[in-house]
C-alpha positions as CSV (number, residue, x, y, z in Angstrom):
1,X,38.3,36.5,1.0
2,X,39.1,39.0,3.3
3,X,42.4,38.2,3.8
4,X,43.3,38.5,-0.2
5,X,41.3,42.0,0.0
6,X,44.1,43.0,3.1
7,X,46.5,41.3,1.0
8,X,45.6,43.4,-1.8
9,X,44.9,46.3,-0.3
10,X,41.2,46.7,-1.6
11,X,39.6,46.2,0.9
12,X,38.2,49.9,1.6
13,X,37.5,50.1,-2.0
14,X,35.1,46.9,-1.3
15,X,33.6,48.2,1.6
16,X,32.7,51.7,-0.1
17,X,31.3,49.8,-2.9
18,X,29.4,47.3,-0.5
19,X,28.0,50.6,1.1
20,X,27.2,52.3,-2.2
21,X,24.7,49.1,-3.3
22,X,23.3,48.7,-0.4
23,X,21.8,52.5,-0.3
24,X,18.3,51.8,-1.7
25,X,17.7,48.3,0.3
26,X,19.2,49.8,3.5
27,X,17.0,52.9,3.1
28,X,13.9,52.0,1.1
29,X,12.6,52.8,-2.2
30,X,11.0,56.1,-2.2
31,X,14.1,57.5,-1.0
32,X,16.0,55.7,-3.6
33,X,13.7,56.9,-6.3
34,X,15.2,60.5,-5.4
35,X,18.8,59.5,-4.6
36,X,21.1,60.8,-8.3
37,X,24.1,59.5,-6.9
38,X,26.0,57.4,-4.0
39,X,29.2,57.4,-3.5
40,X,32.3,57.0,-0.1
41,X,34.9,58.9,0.0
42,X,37.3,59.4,2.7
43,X,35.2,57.3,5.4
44,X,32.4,60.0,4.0
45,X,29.5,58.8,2.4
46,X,28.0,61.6,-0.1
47,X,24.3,61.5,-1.5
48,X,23.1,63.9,-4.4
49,X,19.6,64.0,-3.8
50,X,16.9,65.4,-5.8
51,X,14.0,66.7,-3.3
52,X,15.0,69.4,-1.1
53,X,12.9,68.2,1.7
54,X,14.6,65.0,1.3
55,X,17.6,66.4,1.9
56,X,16.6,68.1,5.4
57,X,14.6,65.3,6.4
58,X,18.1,63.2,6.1
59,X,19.8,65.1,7.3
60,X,17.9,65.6,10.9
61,X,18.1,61.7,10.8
62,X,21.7,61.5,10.7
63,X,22.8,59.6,13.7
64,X,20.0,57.7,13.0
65,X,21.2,56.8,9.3
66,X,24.6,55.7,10.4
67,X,23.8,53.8,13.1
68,X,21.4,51.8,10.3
69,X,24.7,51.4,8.3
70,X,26.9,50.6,11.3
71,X,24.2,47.4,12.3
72,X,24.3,46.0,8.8
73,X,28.0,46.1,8.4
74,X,28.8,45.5,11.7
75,X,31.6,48.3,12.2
76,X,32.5,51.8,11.9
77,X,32.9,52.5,8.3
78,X,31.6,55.6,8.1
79,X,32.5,58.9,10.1
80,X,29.7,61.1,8.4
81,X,27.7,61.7,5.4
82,X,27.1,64.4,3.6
83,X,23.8,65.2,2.1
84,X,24.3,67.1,-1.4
């Protein structure tokens, strides 16, 4: 499969997608409940959250956040995300 995604050239367009659904298992429910919007762009992944808070609390945890992301996938898909 992952050769026809090279072959293809979709594979970063799987990968953001794979990122995208995986927001509310990968970081829980309550801060799913206030997560509006997921989505990667540019090896950036962008949240629209709805609780200010929230959005500092996130944002301190950075580091934290992508390493989370980089275990699951198992490689560096993601250079930052951005907290909107």
């Amino acid at each position: 499969m992952n050769e026809l995604l090279r072959v293809y050239r979709i594979q970063n367009k799987f990968d953001a997608t794979r990122l995208s659904a995986s927001w509310e298992r990968l970081m829980g429910a309550p801060i799913a409940k206030r997560t509006k919007k997921v989505f990667v762009k540019d090896r950036k992944l962008f949240v629209e959250l709805s609780s200010a808070p929230l959005k500092h609390e996130l944002n301190m945890s950075k580091r934290m956040i992508l390493d989370i992301f980089d275990k699951e996938f198992g490689q560096n898909m993601l250079d930052d995300i951005i907290f909107i």
